[in-house]
C-alpha positions as CSV (number, residue, x, y, z in Angstrom):
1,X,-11.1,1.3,-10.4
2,X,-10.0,1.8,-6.8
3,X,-6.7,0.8,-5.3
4,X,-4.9,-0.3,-1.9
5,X,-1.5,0.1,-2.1
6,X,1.4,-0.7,-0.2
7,X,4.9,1.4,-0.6
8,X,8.3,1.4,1.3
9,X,10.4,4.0,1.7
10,X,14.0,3.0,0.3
11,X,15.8,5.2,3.1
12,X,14.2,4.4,6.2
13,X,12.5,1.0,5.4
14,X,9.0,2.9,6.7
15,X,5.7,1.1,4.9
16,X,3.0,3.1,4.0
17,X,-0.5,1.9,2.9
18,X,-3.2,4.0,1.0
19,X,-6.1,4.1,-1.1
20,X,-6.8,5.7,-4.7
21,X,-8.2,5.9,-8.3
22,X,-5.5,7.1,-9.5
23,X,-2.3,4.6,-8.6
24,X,0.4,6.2,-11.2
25,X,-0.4,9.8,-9.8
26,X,-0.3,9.0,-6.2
27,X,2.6,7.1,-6.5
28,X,4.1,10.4,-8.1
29,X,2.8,12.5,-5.3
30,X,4.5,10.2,-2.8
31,X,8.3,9.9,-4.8
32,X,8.3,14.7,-4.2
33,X,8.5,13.9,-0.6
34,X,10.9,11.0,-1.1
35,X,11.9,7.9,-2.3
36,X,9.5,5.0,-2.3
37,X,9.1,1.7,-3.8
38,X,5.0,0.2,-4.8
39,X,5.7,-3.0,-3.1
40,X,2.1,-4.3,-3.6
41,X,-1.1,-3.1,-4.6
42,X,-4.8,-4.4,-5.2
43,X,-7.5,-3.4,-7.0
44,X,-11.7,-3.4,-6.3
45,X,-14.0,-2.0,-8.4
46,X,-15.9,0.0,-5.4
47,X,-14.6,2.9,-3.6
48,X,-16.6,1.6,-0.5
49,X,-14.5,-1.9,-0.9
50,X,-11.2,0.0,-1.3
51,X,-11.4,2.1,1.7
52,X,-12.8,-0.6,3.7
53,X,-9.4,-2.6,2.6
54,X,-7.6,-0.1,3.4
55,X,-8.7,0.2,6.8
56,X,-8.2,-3.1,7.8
57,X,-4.8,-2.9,6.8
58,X,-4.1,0.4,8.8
59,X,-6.2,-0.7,11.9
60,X,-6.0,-4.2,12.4
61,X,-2.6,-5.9,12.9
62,X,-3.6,-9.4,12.0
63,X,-5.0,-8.3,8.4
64,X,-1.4,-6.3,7.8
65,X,0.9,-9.4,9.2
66,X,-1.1,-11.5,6.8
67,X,0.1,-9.6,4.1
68,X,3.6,-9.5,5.1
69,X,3.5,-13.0,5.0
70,X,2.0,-13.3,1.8
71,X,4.4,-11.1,0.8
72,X,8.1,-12.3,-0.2
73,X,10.6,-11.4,2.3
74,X,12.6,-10.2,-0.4
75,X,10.0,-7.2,-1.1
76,X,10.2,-6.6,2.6
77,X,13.8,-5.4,3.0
């Protein structure tokens, strides 16, 4: 399995979205540089599908502010 992943950063409010096969280590790797929450994630069974994902939430505004408002605003601090 592949996954897109959406994390904030619990000092600075900053969102970060990324791709991986491996969602427990990244999220590992991300918390030795600082302290983030996995806010959301998703997972597709293609690496193709994943980074495609992934790209249209980096790239394209209107696929990210659907999300957000998908999202609860609660998650959003």
């Amino acid at each position: 399995m592949y996954y897109i992943y959406l994390i904030q950063n619990k000092k600075n409010k900053r969102l970060y979205y990324g791709y991986t096969s491996n969602l427990r280590r990244r999220f590992k790797e991300h918390n030795k540089n600082g302290v983030w929450e996995l806010i959301y994630y998703e997972a597709y069974r293609s690496v193709e599908d994943a980074i495609k994902r992934e790209r249209k939430l980096k790239d394209y505004g209107q696929a990210r502010t659907h999300l957000k408002r998908r999202l609860s605003k609660s998650l959003l601090k």
